[in-house]
mmCIF file of the N, C-alpha and C atoms, coordinates in Angstrom:
data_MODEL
# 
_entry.id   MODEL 
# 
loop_
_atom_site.group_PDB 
_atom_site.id 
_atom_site.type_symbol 
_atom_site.label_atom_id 
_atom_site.label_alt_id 
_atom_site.label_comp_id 
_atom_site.label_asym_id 
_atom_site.label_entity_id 
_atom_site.label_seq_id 
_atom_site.pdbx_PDB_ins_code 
_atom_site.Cartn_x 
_atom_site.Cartn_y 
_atom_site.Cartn_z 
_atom_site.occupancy 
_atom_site.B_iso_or_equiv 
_atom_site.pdbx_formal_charge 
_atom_site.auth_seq_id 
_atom_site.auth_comp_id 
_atom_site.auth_asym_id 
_atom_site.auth_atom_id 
_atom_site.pdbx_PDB_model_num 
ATOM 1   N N  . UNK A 1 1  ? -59.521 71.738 -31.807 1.00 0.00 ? 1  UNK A N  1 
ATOM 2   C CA . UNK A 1 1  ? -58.493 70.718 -31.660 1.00 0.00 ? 1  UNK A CA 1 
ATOM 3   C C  . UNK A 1 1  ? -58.031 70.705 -30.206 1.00 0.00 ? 1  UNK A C  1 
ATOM 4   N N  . UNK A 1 2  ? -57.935 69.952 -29.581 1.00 0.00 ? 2  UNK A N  1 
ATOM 5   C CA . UNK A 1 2  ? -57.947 69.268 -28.106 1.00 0.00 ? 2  UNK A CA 1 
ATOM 6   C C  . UNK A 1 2  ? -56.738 69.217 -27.834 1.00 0.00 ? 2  UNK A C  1 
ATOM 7   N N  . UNK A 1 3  ? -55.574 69.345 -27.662 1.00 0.00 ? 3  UNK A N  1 
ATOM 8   C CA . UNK A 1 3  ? -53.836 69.107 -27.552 1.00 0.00 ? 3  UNK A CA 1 
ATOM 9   C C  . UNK A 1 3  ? -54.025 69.116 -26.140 1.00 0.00 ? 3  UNK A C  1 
ATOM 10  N N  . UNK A 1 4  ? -53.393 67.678 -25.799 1.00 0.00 ? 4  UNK A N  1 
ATOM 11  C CA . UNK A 1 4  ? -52.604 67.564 -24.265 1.00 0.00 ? 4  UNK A CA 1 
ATOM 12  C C  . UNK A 1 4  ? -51.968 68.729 -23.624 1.00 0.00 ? 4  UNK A C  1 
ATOM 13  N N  . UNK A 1 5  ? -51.735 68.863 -22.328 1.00 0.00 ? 5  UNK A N  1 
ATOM 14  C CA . UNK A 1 5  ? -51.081 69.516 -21.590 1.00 0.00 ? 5  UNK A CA 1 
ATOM 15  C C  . UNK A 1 5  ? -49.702 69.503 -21.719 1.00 0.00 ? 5  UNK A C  1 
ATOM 16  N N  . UNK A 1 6  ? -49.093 70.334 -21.468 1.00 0.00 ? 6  UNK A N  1 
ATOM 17  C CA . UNK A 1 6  ? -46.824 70.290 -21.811 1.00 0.00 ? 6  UNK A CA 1 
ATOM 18  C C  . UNK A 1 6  ? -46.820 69.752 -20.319 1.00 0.00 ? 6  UNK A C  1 
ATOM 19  N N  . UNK A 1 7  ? -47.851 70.118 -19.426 1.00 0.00 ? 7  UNK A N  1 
ATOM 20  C CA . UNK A 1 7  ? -47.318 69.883 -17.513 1.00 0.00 ? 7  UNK A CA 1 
ATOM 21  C C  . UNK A 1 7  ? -48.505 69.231 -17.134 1.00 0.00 ? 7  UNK A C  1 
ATOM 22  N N  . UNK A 1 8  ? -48.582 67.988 -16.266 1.00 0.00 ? 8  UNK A N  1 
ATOM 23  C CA . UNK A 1 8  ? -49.358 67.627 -15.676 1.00 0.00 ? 8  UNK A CA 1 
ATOM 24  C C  . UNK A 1 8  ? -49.309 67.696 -13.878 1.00 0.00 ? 8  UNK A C  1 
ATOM 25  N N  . UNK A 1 9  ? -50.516 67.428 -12.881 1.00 0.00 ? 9  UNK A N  1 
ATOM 26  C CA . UNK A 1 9  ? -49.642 67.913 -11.726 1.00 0.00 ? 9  UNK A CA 1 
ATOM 27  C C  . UNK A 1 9  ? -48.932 66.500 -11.021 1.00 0.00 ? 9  UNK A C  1 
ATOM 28  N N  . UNK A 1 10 ? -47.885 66.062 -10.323 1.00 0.00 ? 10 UNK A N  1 
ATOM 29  C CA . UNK A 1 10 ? -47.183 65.564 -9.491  1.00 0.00 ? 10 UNK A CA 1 
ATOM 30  C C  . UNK A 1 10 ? -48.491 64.632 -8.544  1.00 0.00 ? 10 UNK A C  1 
ATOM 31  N N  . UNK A 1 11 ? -48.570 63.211 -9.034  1.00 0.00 ? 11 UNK A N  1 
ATOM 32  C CA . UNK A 1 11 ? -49.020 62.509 -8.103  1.00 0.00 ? 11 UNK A CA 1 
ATOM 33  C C  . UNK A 1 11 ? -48.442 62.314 -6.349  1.00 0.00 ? 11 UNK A C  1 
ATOM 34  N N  . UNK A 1 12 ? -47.306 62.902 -6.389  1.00 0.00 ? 12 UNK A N  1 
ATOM 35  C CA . UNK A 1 12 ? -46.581 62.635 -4.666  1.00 0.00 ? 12 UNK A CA 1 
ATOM 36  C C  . UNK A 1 12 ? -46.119 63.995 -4.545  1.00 0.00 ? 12 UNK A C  1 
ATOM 37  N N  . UNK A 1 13 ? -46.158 64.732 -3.830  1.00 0.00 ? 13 UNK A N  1 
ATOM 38  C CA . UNK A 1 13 ? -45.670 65.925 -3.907  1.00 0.00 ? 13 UNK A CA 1 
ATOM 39  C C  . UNK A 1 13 ? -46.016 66.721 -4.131  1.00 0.00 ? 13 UNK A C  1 
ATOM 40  N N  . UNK A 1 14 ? -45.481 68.243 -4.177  1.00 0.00 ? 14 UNK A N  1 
ATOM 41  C CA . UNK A 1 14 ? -45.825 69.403 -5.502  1.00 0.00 ? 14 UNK A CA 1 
ATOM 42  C C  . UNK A 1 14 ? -45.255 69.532 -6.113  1.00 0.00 ? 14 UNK A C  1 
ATOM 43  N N  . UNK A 1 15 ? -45.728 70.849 -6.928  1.00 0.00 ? 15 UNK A N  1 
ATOM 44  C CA . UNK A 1 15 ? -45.750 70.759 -8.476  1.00 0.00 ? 15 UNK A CA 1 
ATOM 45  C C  . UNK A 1 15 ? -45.888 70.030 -9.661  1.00 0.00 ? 15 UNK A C  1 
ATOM 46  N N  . UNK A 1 16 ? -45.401 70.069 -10.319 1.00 0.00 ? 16 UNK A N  1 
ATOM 47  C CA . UNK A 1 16 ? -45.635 69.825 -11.781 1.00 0.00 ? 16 UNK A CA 1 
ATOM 48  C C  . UNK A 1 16 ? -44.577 69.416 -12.800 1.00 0.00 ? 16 UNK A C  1 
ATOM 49  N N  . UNK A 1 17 ? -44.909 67.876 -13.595 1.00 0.00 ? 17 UNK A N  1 
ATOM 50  C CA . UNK A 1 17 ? -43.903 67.278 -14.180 1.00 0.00 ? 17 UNK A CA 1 
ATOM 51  C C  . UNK A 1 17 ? -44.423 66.879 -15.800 1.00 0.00 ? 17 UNK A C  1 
ATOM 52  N N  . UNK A 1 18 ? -43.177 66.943 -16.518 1.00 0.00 ? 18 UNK A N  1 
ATOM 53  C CA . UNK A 1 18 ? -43.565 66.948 -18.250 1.00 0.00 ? 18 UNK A CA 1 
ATOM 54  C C  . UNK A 1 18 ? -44.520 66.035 -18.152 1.00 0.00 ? 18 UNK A C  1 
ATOM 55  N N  . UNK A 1 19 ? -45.335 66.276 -19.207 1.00 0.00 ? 19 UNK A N  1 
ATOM 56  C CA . UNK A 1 19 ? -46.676 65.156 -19.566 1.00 0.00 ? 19 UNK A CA 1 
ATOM 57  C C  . UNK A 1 19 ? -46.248 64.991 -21.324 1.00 0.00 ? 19 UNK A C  1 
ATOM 58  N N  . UNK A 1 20 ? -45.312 65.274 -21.927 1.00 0.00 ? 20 UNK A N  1 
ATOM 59  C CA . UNK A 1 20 ? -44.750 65.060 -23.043 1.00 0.00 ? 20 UNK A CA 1 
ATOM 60  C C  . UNK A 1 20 ? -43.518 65.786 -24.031 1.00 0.00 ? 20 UNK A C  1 
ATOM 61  N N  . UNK A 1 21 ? -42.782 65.087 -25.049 1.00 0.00 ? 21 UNK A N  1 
ATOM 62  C CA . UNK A 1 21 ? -42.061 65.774 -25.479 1.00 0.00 ? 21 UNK A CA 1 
ATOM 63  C C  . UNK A 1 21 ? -41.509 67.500 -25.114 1.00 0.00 ? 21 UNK A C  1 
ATOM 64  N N  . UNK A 1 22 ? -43.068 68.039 -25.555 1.00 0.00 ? 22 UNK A N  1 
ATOM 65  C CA . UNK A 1 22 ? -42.601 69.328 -25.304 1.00 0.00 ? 22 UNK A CA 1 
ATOM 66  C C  . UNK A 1 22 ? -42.529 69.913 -23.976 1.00 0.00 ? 22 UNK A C  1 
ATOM 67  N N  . UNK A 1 23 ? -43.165 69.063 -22.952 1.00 0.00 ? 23 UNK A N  1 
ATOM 68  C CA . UNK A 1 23 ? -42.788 69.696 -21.420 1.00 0.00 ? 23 UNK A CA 1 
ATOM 69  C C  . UNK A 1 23 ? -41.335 69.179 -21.383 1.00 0.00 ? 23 UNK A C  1 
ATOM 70  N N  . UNK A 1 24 ? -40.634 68.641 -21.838 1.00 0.00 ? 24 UNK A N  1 
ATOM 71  C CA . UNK A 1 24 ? -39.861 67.942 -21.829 1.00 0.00 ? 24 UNK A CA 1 
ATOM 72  C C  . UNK A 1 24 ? -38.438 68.890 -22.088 1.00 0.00 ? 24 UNK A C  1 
ATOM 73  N N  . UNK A 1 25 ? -38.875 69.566 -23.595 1.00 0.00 ? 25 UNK A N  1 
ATOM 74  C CA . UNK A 1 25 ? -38.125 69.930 -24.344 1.00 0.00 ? 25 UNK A CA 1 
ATOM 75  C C  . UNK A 1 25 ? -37.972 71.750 -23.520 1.00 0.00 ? 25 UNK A C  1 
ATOM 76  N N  . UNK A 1 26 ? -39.182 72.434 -22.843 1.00 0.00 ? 26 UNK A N  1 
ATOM 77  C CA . UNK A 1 26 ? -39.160 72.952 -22.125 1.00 0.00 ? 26 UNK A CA 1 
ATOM 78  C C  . UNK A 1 26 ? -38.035 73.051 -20.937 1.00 0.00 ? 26 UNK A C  1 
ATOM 79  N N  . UNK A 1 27 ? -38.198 72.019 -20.352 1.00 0.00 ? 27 UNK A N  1 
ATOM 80  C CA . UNK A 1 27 ? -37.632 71.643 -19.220 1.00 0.00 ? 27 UNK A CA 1 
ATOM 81  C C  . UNK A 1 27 ? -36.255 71.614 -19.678 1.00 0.00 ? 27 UNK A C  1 
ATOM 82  N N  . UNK A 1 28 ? -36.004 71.208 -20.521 1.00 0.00 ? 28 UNK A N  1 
ATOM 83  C CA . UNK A 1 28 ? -34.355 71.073 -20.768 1.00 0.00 ? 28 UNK A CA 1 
ATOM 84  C C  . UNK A 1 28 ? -33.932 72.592 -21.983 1.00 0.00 ? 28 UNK A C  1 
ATOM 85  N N  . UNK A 1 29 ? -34.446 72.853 -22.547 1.00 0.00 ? 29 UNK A N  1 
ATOM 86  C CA . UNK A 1 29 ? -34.159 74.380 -22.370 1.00 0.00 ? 29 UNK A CA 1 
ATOM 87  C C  . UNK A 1 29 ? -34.141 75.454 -21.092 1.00 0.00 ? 29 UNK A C  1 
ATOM 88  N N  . UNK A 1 30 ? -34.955 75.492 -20.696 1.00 0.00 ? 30 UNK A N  1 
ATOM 89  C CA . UNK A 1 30 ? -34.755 76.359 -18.862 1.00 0.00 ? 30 UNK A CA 1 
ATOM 90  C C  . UNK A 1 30 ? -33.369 75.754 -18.316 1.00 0.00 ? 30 UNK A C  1 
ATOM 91  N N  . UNK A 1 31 ? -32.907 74.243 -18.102 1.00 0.00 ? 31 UNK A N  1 
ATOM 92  C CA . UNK A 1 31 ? -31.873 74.085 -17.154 1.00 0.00 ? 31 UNK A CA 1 
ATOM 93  C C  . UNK A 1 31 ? -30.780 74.739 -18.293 1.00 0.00 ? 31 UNK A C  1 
ATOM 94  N N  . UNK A 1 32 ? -30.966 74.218 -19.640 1.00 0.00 ? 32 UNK A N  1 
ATOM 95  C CA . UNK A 1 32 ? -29.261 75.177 -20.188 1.00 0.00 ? 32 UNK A CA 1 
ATOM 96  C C  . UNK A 1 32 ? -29.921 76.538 -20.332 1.00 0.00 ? 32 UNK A C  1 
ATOM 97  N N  . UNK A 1 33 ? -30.530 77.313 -19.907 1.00 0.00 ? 33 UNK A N  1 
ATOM 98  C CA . UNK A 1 33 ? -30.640 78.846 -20.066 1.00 0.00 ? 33 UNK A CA 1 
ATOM 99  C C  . UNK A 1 33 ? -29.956 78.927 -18.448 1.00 0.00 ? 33 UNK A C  1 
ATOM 100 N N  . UNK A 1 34 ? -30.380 78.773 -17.697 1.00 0.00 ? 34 UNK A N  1 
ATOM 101 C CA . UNK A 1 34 ? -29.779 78.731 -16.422 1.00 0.00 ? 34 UNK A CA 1 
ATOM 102 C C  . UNK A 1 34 ? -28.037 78.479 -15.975 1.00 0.00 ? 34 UNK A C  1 
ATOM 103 N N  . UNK A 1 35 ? -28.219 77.115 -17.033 1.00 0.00 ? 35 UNK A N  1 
ATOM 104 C CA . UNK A 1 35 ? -26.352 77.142 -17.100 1.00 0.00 ? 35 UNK A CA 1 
ATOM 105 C C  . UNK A 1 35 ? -25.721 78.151 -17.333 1.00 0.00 ? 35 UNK A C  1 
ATOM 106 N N  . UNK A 1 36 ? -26.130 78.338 -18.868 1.00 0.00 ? 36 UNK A N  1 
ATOM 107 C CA . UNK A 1 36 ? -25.295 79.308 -19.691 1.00 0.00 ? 36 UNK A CA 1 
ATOM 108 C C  . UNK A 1 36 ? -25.411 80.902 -18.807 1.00 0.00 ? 36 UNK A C  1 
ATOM 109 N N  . UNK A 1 37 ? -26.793 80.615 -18.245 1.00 0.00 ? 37 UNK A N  1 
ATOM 110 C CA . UNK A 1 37 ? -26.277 82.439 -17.199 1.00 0.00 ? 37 UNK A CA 1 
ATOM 111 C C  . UNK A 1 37 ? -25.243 81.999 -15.967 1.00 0.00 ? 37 UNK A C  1 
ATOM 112 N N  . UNK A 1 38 ? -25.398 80.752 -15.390 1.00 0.00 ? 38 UNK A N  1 
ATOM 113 C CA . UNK A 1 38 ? -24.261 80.694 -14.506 1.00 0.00 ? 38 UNK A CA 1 
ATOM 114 C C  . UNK A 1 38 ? -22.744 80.677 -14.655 1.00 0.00 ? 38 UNK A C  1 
ATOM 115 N N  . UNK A 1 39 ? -22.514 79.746 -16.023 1.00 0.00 ? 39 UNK A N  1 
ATOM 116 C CA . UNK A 1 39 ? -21.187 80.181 -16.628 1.00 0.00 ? 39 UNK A CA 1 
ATOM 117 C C  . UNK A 1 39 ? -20.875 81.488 -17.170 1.00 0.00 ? 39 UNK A C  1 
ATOM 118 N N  . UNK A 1 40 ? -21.443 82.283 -17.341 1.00 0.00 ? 40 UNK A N  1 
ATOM 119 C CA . UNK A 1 40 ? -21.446 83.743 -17.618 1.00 0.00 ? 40 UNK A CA 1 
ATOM 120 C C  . UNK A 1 40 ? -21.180 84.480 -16.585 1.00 0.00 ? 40 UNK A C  1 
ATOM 121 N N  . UNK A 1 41 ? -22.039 84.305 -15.536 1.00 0.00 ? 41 UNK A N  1 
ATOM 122 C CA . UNK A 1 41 ? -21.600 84.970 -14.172 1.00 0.00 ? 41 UNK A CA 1 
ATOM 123 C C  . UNK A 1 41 ? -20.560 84.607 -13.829 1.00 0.00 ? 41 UNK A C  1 
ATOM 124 N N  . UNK A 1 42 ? -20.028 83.579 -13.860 1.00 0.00 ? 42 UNK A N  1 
ATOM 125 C CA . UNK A 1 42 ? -19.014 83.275 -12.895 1.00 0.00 ? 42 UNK A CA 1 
ATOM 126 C C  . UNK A 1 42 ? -17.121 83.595 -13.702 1.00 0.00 ? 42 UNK A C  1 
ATOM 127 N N  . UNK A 1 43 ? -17.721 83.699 -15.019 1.00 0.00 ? 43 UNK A N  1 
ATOM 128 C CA . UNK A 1 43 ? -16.585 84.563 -16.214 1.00 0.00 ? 43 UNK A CA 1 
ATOM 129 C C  . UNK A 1 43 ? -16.070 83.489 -16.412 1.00 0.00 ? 43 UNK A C  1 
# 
């Protein structure tokens, strides 16, 4: 079974941008894991 990529690479630039839902859903889990450690740090 063949399943698309979660990241494809960046036609202008670098790196790498969602190619569907789940790069997607990725991507927006990492930024609130990141929040929630910055509101933590900061008390």
């Amino acid at each position: 079974m063949d399943q698309p990529a979660w990241f494809r690479k960046k036609k202008i630039g670098y790196g790498w941008t969602p190619n569907n839902w789940k790069g997607w859903a990725v991507t927006f889990i990492g930024i609130v894991a990141v929040a929630v450690c910055v509101r933590w740090l900061l008390g």
